[in-house]
C-alpha positions as a Markdown table, in Angstrom:
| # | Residue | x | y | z |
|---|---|---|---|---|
| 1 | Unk | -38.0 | 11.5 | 4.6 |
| 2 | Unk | -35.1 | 14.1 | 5.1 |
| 3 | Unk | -33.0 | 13.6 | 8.0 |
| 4 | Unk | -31.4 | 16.1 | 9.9 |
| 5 | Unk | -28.3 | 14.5 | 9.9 |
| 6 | Unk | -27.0 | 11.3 | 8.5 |
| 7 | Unk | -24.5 | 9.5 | 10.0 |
| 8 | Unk | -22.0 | 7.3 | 8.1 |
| 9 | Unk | -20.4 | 4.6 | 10.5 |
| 10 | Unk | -22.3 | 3.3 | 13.5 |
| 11 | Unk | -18.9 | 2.4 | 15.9 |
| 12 | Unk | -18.2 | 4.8 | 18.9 |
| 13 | Unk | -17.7 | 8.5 | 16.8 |
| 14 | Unk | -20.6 | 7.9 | 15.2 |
| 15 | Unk | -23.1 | 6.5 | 17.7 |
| 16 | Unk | -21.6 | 9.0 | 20.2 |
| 17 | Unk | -22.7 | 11.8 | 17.3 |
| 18 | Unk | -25.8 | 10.3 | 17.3 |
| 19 | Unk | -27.2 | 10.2 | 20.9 |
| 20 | Unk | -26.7 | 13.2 | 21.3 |
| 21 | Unk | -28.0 | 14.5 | 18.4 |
| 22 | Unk | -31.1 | 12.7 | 19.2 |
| 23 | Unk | -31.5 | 14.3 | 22.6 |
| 24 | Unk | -31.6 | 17.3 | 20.4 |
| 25 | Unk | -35.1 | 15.8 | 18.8 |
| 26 | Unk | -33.7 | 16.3 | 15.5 |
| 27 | Unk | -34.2 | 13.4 | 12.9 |
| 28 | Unk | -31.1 | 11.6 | 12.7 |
| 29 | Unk | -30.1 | 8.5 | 10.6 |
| 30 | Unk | -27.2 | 6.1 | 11.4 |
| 31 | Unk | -26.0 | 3.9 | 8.6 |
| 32 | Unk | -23.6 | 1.1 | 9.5 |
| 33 | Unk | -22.1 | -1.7 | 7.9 |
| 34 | Unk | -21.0 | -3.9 | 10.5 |
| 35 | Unk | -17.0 | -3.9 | 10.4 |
| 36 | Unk | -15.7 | -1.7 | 13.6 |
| 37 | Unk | -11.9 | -1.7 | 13.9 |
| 38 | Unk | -11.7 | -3.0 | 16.9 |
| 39 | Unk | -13.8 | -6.6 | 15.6 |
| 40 | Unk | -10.6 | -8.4 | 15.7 |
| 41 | Unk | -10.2 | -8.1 | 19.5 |
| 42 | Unk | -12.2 | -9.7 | 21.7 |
| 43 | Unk | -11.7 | -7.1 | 25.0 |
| 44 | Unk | -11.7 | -3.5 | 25.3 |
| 45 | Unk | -9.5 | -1.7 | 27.8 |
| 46 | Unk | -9.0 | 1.5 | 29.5 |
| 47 | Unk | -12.9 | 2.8 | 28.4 |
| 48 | Unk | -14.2 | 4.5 | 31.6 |
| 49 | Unk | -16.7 | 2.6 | 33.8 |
| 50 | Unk | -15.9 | -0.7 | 31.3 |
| 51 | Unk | -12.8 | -1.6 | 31.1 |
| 52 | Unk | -12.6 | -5.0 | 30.0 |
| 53 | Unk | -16.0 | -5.5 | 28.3 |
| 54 | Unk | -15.9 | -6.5 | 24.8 |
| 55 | Unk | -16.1 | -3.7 | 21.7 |
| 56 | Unk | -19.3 | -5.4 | 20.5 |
| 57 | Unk | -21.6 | -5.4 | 23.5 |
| 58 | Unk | -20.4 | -1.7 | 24.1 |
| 59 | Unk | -21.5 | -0.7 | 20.2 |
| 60 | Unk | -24.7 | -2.9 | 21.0 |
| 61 | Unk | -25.7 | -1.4 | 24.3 |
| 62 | Unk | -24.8 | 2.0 | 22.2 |
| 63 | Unk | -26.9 | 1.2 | 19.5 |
| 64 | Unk | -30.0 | 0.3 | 21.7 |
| 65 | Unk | -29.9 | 3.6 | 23.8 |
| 66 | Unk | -29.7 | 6.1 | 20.8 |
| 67 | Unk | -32.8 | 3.7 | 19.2 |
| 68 | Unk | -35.0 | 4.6 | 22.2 |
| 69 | Unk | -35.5 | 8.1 | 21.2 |
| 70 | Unk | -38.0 | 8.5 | 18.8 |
| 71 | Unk | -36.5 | 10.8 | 16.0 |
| 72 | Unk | -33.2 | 7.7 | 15.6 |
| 73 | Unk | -33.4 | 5.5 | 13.2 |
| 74 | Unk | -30.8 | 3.0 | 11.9 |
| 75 | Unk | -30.0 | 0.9 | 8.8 |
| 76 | Unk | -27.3 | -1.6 | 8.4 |
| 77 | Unk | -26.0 | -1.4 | 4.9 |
| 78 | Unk | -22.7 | 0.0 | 3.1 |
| 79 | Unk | -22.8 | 3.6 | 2.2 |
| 80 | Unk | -21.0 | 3.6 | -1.6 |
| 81 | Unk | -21.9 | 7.0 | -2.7 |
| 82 | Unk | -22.2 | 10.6 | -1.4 |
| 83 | Unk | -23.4 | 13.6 | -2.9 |
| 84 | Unk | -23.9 | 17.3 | -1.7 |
| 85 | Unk | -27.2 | 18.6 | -2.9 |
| 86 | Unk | -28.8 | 22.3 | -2.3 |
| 87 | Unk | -30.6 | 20.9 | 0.7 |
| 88 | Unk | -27.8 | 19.6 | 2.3 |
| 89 | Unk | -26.6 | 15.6 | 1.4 |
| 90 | Unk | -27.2 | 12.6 | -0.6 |
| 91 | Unk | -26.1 | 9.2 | 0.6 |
| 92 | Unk | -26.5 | 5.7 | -1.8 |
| 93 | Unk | -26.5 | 3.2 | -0.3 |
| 94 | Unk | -25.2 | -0.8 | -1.8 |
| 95 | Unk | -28.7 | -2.0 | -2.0 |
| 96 | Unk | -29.6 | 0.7 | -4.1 |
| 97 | Unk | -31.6 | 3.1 | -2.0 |
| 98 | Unk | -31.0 | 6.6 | -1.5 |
| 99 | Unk | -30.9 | 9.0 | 2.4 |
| 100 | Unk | -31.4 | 12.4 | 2.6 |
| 101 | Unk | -30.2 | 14.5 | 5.2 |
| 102 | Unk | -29.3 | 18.0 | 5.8 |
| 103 | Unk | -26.0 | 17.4 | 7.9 |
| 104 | Unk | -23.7 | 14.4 | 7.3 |
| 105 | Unk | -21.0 | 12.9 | 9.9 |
| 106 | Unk | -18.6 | 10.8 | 7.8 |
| 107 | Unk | -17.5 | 8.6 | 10.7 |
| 108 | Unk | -16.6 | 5.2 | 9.0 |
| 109 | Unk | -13.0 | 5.2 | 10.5 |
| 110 | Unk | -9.8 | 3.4 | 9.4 |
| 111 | Unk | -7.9 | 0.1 | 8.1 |
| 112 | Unk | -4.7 | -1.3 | 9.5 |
| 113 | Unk | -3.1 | -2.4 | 6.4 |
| 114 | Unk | -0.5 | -4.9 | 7.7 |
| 115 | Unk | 2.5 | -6.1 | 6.0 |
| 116 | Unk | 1.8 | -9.3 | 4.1 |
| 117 | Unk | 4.2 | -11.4 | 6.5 |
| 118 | Unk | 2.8 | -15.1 | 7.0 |
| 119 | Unk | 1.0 | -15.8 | 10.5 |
| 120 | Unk | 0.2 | -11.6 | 11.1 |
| 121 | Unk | -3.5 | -12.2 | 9.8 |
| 122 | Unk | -4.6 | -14.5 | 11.7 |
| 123 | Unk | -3.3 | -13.1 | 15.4 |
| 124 | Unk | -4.5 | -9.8 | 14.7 |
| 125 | Unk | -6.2 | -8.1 | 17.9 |
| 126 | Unk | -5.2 | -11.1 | 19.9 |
| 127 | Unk | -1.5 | -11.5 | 20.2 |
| 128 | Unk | -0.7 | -9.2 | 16.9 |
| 129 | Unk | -1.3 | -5.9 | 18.5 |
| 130 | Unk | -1.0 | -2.1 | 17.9 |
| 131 | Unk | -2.0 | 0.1 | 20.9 |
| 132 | Unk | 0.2 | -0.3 | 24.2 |
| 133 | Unk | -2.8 | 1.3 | 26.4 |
| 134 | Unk | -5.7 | -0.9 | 25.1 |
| 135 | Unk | -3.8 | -4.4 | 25.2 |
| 136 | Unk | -0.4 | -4.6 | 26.9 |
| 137 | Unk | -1.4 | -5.1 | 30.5 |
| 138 | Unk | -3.2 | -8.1 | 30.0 |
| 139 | Unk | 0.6 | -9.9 | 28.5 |
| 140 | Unk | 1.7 | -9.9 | 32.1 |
| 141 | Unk | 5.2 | -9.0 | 31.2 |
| 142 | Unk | 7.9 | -11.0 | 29.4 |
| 143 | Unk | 9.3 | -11.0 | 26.0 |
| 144 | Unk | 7.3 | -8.2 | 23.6 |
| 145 | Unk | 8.4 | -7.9 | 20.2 |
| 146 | Unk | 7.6 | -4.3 | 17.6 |
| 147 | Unk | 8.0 | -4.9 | 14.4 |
| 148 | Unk | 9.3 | -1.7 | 12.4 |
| 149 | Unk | 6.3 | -0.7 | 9.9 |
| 150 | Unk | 6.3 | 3.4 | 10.4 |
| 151 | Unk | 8.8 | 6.0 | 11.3 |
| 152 | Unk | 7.0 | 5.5 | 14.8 |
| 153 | Unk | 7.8 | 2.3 | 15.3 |
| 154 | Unk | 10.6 | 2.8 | 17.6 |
| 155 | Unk | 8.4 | 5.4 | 19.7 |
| 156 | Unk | 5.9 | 2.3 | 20.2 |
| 157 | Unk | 8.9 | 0.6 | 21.5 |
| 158 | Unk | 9.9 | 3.1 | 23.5 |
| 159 | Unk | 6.4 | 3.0 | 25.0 |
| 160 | Unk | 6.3 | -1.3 | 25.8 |
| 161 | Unk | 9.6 | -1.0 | 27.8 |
| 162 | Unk | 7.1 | -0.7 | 30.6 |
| 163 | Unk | 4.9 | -3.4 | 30.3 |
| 164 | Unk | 7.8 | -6.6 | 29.4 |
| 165 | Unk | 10.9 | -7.1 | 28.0 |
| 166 | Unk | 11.1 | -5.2 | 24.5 |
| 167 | Unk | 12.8 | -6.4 | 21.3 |
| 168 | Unk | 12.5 | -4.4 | 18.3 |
| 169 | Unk | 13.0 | -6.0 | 14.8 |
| 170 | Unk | 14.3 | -2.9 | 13.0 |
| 171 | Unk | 13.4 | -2.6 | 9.4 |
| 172 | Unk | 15.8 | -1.4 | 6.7 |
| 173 | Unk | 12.8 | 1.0 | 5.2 |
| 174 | Unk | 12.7 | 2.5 | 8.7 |
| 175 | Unk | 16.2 | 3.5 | 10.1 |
| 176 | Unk | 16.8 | 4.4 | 13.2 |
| 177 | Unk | 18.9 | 7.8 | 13.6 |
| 178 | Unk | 21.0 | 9.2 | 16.7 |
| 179 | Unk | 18.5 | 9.9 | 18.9 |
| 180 | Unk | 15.9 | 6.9 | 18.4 |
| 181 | Unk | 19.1 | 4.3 | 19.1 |
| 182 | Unk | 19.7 | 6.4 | 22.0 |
| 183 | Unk | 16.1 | 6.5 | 23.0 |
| 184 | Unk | 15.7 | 2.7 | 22.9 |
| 185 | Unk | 18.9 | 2.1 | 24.4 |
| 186 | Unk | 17.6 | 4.4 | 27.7 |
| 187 | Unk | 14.8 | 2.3 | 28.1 |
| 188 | Unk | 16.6 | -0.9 | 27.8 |
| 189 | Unk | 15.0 | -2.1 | 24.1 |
| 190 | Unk | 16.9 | -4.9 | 22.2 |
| 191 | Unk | 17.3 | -4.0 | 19.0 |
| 192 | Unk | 17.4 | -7.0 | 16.2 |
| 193 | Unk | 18.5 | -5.8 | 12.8 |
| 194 | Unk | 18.5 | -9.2 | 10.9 |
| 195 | Unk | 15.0 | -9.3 | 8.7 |
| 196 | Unk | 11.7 | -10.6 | 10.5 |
| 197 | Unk | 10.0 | -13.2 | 8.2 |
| 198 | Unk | 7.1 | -15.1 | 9.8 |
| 199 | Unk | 5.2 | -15.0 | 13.0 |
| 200 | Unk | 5.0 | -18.8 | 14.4 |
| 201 | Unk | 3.2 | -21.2 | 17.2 |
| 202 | Unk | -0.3 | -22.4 | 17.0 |
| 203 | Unk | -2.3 | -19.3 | 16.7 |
| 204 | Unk | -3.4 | -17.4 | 18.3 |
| 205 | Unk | -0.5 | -17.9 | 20.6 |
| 206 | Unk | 2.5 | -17.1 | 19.2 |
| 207 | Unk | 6.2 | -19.4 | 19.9 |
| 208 | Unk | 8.4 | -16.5 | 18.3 |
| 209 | Unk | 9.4 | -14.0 | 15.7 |
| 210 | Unk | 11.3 | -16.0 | 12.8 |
| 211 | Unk | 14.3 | -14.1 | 11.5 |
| 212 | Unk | 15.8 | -14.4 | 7.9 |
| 213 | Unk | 19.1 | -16.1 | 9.3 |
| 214 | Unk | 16.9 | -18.7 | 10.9 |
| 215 | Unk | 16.9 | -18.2 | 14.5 |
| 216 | Unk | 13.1 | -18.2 | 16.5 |
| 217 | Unk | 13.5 | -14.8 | 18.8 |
| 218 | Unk | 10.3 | -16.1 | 21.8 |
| 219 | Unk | 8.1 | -13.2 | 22.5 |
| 220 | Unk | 4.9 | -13.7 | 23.8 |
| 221 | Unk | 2.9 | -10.5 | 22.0 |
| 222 | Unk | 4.0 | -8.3 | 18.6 |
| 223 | Unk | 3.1 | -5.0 | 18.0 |
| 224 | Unk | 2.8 | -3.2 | 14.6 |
| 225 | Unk | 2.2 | 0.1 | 14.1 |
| 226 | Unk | 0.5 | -0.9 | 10.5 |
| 227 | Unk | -0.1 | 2.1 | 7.9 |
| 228 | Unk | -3.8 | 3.7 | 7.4 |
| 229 | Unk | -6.1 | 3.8 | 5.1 |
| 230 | Unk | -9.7 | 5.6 | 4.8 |
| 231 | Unk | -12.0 | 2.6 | 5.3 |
| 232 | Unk | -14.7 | 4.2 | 2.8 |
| 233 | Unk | -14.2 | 6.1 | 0.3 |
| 234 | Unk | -16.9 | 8.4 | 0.5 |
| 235 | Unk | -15.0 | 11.8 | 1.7 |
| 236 | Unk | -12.8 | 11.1 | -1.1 |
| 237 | Unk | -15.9 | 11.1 | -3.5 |
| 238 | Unk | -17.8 | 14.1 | -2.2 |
| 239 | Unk | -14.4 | 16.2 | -2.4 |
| 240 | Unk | -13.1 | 16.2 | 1.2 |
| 241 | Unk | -9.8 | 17.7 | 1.4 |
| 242 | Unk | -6.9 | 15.5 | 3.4 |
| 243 | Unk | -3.5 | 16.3 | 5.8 |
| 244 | Unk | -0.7 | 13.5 | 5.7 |
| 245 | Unk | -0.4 | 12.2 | 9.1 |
| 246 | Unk | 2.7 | 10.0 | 9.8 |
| 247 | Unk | 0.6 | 6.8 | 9.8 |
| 248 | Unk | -1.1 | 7.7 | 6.7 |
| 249 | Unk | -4.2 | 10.6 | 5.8 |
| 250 | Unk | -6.9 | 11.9 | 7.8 |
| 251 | Unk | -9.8 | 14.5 | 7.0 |
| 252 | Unk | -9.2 | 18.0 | 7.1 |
| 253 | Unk | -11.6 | 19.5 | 9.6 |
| 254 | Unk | -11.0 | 22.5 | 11.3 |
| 255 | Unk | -12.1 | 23.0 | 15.4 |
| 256 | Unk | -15.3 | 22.1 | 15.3 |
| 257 | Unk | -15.1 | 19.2 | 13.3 |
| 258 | Unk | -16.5 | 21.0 | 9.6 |
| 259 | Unk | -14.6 | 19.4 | 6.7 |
| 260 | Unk | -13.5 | 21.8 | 3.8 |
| 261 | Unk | -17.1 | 20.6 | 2.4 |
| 262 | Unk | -20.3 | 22.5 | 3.3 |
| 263 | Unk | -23.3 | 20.3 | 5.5 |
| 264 | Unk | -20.4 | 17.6 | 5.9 |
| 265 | Unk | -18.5 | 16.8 | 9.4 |
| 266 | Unk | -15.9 | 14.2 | 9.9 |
| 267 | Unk | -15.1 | 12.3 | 13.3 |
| 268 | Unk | -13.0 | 9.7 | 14.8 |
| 269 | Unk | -10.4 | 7.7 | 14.0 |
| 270 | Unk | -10.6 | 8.9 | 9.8 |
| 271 | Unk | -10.6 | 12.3 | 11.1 |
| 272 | Unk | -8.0 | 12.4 | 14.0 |
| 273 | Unk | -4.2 | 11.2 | 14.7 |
| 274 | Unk | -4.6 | 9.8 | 17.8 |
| 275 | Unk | -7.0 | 6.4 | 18.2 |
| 276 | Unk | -8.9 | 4.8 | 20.8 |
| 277 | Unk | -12.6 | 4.0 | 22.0 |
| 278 | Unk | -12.7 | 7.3 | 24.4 |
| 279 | Unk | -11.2 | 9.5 | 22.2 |
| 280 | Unk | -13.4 | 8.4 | 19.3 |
| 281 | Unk | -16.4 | 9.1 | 21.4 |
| 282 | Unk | -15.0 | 12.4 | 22.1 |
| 283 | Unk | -14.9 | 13.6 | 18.9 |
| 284 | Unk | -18.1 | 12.1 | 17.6 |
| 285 | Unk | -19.7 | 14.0 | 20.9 |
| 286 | Unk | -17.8 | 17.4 | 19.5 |
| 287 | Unk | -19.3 | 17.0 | 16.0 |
| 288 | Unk | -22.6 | 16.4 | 16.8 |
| 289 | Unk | -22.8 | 19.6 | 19.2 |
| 290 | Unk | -21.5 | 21.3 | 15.9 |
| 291 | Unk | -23.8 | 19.7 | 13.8 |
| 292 | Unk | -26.8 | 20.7 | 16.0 |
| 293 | Unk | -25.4 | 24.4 | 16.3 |
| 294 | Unk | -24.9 | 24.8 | 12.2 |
| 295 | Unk | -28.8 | 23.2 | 11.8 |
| 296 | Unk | -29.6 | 26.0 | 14.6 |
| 297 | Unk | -28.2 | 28.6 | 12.7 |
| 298 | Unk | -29.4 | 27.5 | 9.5 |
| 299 | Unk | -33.1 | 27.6 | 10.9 |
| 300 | Unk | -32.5 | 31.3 | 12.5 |
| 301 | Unk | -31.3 | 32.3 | 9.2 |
| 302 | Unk | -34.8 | 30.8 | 7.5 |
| 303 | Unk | -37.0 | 32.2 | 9.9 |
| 304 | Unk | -35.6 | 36.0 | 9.2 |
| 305 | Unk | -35.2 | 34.9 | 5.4 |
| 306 | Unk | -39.0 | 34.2 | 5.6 |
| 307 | Unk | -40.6 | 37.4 | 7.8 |
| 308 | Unk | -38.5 | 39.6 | 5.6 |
| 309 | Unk | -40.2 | 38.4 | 2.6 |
């Protein structure tokens, strides 16, 4: 069976995509392998009309809706492989089978890849955080430690100031200029500039921040900003083209979500700077209405092709 489109990542771009695509009535496959970004936290917050439900009953609730329609289909499985073809896309698939679609939305998403500092791990998405909007309400003020990992680091500080008492553990690889000293200093952020080595406490609480001269600084959450990278490499393989962001790569897709390769789409967090559960959705939304316009278009073009012969 071809689909009409195949969509690689089943988390909120890509099951956003997919509903609506299925309202369309066009044939549309969603291939998932189970790892969302947001698995490591057990609430998600600031998502309109559910604030505070968790990540994984939202994708499941997702996942039954867009099953309902009868041209949606689903397979969990790992996508390894991805090929254009003259009809459109081949995608392989781990356990060795092959989908065939005209359209593909490559919506698999992204990987925090945190710095290899003993007790990070292990309080990721719990008291090891990295958006201010999804999770710093719920510290209830106090002592909030960023740990320097980008050149936005100190923006991210800049940003906690209103939800506790910042410190920011500056990091020789990041300095701080003019301005960002200035910055911090305006919105009253402690700066630390002796080298962070270990989160402590009996996770996933966390006692304090241990510094290299052996003083515990108490905070009671830490943010990282962590570098990105592609969770799949599948736009890399089927010859995507890529922009630098300041956090790591993304796809290049122009304004209605159409990579620099023909039948293939990109959406969410691989294919945007800014990340969370709404605007995800968003853009999955944007490329499916794309997707469902190119397949329109493709059909006109048929047709004509066809009476003219």
């Amino acid at each position: 069976m071809q689909h009409d489109a195949i969509i690689v990542g089943g988390s909120f771009a890509g099951l956003a995509g997919a509903l609506l695509l299925a309202r369309t009535r066009r044939r549309v496959l969603v291939i998932d392998a189970g790892k969302p970004r947001n698995r490591f936290a057990t609430h998600s917050h600031g998502v309109l009309g559910h604030d505070g439900r968790a990540g994984s009953d939202l994708l499941a609730e997702a996942r039954a809706q867009f099953l309902a329609y009868p041209s949606a289909s689903f397979v969990s499985g790992e996508a390894i492989a991805a090929e254009t073809t003259e009809e459109g896309v081949t995608v392989s698939l781990a356990d060795g089978t092959r989908q065939q679609g005209r359209r593909m939305l490559i919506a698999t998403g992204v990987r925090d890849d945190l710095p290899a500092i003993p007790g990070l791990v292990e309080r990721w998405g719990k008291t090891v955080l990295h958006c201010p909007y999804c999770h710093a309400y719920e510290i209830g003020g106090g002592p909030i430690g960023v740990f320097a990992t980008t050149a936005l680091s100190h923006h991210q500080a800049s940003l906690l100031a209103d939800w506790g008492d910042t410190i920011y553990f500056a990091s020789a690889e990041f300095p701080l200029d003019d301005a960002s000293t200035a910055l911090l200093a305006a919105r009253k952020v402690r700066i630390e500039d002796t080298p962070f080595t270990a989160v402590e406490g009996p996770a996933p609480a966390i006692d304090g921040v241990r510094l290299a001269d052996g003083r515990l600084v108490p905070v009671k959450a830490l943010f990282i900003g962590a570098p990105l990278r592609m969770a799949s490499p599948l736009a890399q393989q089927i010859g995507c083209a890529f922009d630098e962001t300041r956090l790591g790569v993304k796809i290049r897709t122009d304004g209605f979500k159409q990579t620099t390769v023909r039948n293939v789409f990109a959406a969410g967090d691989a294919a945007t700077e800014m990340h969370n559960i709404t605007l995800a959705s968003a853009d999955g939304a944007l490329a499916a209405l794309s997707i469902h316009r190119s397949l329109i278009e493709e059909d006109a073009a048929n047709a004509m092709g066809a009476r003219a012969a």
